[in-house]
C-alpha positions as CSV (number, residue, x, y, z in Angstrom):
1,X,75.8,105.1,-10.3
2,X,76.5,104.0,-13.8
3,X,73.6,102.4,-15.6
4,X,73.7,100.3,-18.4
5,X,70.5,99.4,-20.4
6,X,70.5,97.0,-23.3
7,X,68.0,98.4,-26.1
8,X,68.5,101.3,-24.8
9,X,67.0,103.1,-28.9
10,X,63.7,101.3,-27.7
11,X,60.3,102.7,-26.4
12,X,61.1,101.4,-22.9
13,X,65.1,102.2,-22.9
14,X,63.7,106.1,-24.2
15,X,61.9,106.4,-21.4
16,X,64.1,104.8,-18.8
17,X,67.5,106.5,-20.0
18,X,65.3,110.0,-19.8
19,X,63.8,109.0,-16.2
20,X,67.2,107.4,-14.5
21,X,68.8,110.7,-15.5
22,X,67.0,112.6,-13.6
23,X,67.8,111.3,-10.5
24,X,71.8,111.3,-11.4
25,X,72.4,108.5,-13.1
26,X,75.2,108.1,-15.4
27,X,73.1,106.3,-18.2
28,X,74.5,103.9,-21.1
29,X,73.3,101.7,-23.7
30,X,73.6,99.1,-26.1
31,X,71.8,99.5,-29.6
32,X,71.9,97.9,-33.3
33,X,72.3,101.4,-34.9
34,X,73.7,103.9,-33.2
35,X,76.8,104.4,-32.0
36,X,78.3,107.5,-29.8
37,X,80.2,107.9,-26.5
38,X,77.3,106.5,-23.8
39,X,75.7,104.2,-26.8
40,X,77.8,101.4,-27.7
41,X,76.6,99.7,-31.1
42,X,76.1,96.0,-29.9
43,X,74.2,93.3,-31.1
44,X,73.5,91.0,-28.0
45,X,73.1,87.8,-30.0
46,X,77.2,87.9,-30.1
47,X,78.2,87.3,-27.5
48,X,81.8,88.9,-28.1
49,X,80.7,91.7,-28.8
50,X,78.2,92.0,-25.9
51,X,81.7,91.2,-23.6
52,X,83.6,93.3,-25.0
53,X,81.8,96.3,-24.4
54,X,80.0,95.0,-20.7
55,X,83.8,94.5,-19.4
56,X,85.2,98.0,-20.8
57,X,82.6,100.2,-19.6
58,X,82.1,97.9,-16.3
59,X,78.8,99.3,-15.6
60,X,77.3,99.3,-11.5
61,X,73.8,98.6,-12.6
62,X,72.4,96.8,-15.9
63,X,68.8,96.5,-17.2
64,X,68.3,94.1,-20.1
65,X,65.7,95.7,-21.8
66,X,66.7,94.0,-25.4
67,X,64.2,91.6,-27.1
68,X,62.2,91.0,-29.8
69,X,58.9,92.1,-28.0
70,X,55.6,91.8,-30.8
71,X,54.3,88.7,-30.0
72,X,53.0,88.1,-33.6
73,X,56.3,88.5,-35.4
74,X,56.7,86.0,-38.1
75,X,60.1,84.8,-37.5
76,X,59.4,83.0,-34.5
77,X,63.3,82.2,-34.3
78,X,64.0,85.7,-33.8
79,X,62.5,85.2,-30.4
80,X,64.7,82.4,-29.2
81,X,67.8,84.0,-31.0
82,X,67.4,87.2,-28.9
83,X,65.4,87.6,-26.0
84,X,66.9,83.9,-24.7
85,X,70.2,83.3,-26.3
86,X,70.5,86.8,-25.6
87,X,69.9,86.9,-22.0
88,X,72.4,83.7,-21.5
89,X,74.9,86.3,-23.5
90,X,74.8,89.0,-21.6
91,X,74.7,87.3,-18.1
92,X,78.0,85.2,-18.9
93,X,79.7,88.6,-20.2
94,X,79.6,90.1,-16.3
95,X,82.8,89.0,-14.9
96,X,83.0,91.5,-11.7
97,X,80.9,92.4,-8.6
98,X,77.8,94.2,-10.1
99,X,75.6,95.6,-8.1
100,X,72.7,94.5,-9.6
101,X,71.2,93.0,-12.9
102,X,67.4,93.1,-13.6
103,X,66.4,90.6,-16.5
104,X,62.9,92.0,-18.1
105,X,61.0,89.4,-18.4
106,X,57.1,89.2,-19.3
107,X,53.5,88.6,-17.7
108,X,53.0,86.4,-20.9
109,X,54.6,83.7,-19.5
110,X,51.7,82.9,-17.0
111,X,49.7,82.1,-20.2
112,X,46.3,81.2,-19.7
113,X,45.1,81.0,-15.6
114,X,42.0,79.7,-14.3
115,X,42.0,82.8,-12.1
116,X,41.5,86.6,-12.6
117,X,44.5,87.7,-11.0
118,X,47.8,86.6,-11.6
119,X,50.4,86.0,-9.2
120,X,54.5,84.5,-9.1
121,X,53.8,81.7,-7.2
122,X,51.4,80.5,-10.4
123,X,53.3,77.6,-12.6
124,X,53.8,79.5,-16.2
125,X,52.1,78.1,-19.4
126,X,53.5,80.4,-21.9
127,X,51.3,80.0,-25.4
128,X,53.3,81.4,-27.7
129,X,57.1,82.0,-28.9
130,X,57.5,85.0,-27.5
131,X,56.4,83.7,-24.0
132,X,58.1,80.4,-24.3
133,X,61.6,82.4,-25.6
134,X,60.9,85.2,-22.4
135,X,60.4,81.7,-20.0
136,X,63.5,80.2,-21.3
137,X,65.0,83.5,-20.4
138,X,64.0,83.5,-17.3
139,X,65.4,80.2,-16.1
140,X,68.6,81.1,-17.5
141,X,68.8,83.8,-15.3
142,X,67.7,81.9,-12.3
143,X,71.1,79.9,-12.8
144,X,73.0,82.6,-12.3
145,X,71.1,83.9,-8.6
146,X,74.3,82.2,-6.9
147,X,76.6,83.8,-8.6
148,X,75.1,88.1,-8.6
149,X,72.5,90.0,-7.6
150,X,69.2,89.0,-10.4
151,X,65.8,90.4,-10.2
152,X,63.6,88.7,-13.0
153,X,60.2,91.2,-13.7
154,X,57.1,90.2,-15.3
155,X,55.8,93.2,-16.8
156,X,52.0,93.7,-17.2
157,X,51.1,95.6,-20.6
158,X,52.3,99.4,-20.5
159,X,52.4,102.1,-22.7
160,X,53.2,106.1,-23.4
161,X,54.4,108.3,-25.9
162,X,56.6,107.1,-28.5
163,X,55.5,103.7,-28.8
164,X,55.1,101.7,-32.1
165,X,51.8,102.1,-33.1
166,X,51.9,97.9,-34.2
167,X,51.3,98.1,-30.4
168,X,47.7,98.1,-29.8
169,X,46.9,101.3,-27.6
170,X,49.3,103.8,-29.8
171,X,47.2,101.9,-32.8
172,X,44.2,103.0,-31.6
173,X,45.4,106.8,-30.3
174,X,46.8,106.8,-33.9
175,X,43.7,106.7,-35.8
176,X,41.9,109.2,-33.8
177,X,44.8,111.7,-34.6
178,X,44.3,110.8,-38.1
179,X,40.5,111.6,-37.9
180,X,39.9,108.0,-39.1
181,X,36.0,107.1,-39.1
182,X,36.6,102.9,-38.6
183,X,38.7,100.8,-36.8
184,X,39.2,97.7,-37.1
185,X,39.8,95.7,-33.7
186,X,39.9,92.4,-32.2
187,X,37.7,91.3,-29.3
188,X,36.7,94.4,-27.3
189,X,36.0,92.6,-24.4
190,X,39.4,91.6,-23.5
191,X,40.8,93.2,-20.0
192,X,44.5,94.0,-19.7
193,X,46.3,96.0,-17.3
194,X,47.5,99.0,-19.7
195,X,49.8,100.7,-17.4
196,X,52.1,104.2,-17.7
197,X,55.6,103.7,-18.9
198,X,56.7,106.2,-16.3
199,X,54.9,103.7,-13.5
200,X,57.6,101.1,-14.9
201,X,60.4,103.6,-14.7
202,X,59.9,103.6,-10.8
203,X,59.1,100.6,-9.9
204,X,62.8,99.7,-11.8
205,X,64.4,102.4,-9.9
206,X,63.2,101.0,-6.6
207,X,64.3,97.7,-7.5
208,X,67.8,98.7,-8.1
209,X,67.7,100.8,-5.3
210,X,66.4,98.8,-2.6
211,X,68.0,95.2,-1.0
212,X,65.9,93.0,-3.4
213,X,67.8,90.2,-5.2
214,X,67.0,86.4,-6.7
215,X,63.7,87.3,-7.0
216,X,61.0,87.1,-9.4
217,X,58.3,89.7,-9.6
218,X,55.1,90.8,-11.3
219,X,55.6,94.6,-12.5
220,X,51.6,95.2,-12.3
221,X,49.3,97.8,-10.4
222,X,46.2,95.2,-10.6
223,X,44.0,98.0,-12.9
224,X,42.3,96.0,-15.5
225,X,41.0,98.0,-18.4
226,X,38.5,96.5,-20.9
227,X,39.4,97.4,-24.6
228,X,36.3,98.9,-25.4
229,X,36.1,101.2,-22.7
230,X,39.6,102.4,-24.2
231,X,37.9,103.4,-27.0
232,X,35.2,105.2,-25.5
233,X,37.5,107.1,-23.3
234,X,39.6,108.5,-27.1
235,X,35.7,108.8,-28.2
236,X,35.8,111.6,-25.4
237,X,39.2,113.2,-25.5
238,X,39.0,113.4,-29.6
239,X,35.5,114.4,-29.1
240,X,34.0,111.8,-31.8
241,X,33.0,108.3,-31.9
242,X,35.2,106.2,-33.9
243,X,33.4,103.0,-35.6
244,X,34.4,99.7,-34.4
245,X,34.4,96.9,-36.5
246,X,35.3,93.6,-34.9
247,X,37.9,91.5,-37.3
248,X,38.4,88.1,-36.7
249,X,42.2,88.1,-37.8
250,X,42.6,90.0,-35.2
251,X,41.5,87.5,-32.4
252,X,44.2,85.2,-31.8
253,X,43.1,81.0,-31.2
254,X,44.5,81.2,-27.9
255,X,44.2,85.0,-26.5
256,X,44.1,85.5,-22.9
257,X,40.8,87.0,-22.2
258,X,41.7,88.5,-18.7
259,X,45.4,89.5,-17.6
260,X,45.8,91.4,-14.8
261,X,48.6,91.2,-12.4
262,X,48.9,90.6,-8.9
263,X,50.7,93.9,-6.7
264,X,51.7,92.4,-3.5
265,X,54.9,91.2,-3.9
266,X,56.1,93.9,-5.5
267,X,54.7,96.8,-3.2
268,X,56.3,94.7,-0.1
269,X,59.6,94.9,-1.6
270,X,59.5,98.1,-3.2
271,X,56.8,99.9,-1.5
272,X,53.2,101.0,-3.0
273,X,53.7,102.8,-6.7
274,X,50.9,105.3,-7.7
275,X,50.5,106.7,-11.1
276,X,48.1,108.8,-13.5
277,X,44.7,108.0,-14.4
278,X,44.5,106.0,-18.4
279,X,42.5,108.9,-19.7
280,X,45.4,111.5,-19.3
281,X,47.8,109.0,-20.6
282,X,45.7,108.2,-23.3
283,X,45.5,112.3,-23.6
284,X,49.0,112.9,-23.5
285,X,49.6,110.5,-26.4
286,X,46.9,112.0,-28.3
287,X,47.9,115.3,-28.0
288,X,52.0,115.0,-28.2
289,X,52.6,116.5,-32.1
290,X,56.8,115.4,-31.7
């Protein structure tokens, strides 16, 4: 079972190297820096390179986890460059029988939907680069469902330990642990699914594991969590009330005000996927000192 994940130095390729390895997976990775015997230095916008190492290492499974992934970065060309060019890259660089390839994609795509839960059979309306670049991604991959086994996912927002705190949950856990009296935060009524990394890392699993293939599918549990009640559940686990104050920069023209996903598809191919309550993940960020 030999696993390759692209990104591998990222938050989510952390977390899934450390949870495929528990269950005996022989886990590799592609990354811009390092450079050892199970991480291969590889930059996925070349595409020789990306060949080169895909074809010596010959990997069973692959999970293209590589993208540029803040969806206010300024260099909007960065987006197109690596999370679509990319994608085409890495998919043209697998000349063999793999056993399976799963393209993350992202629930951004869907854009803004006149309804409160969001579902694949919805037509996209991605309203930014980042979307747009993850959309384009995703079509390239469906061009290659005739030719090996693709699973697109659409992940919902998730977090954990470890995460970059430009991210807005480890930004808010992060000035709690500094003891900071203000924050300052877009609009607090906003309800996103803020999911547990390690509910990602299963659902992934079973989506290798199982017969699912040429498919596209939400990676969501259907929790919605308003942002303000994230901050009054650090109020309790710091065991102060931080200050809000509401900055307008902060509140993008086009935000999606509601975006939570739809579960079905994805618990009838994979089976249903529990996981912890926010609060202790919220906790276990706060209190991890590494």
């Amino acid at each position: 079972m030999k696993l390759f994940i692209t990104g591998i130095e990222g938050f989510s390729g952390i977390h899934f190297s450390n949870y495929f390895k528990k269950f005996g997976y022989d886990v590799y990775g592609s990354s811009l820096t390092f450079n050892n015997k199970k991480i291969f230095k590889c930059d996925v916008t070349k595409k020789d390179e990306l060949f080169n190492v895909i074809n010596t290492l010959k990997p069973d499974y692959i999970i293209h986890l590589a993208a540029v992934s803040f969806a206010n970065e300024d260099d909007f060309l960065n987006y197109y460059k690596v999370n679509t060019i990319g994608t085409q890259n890495l998919l043209n660089s697998i000349n063999y029988n793999i056993k399976k390839v799963i393209i993350a994609s992202s629930a951004t795509v869907y854009g803004n939907q006149n309804s409160e839960v969001l579902d694949e059979s919805m037509s996209v309306n991605p309203n930014n680069h980042y979307g747009l670049s993850k959309f384009a991604a995703e079509q390239i991959a469906k061009n290659f469902f005739d030719k090996m086994p693709v699973v697109i996912t659409r992940a919902f927002n998730y977090t954990g330990i470890g995460q970059n705190e430009k991210f807005l949950i480890p930004k808010i856990v992060a000035h709690y642990k500094n003891k900071a009296k203000t924050i300052k935060l877009g609009n607090l009524d906003v309800i996103r699914e803020f999911n547990d990394v390690s509910f990602v890392c299963e659902c992934y699993k079973r989506l290798l594991e199982k017969n699912v293939k040429n498919e596209i599918v939400n990676i969501a549990s259907g929790r919605g969590i308003r942002l303000l009640d994230v901050v009054q559940y650090m109020n309790e686990i710091a065991g102060y009330e931080i200050e809000v104050q509401v900055d307008k920069r902060f509140i993008r023209k086009n935000d999606i005000k509601k975006l939570i996903g739809s579960n079905k598809k994805l618990f009838s191919l994979i089976g249903e996927v529990k996981q912890k309550d926010f609060k202790q993940t919220l906790k276990e960020m706060y209190e991890y000192s590494g």
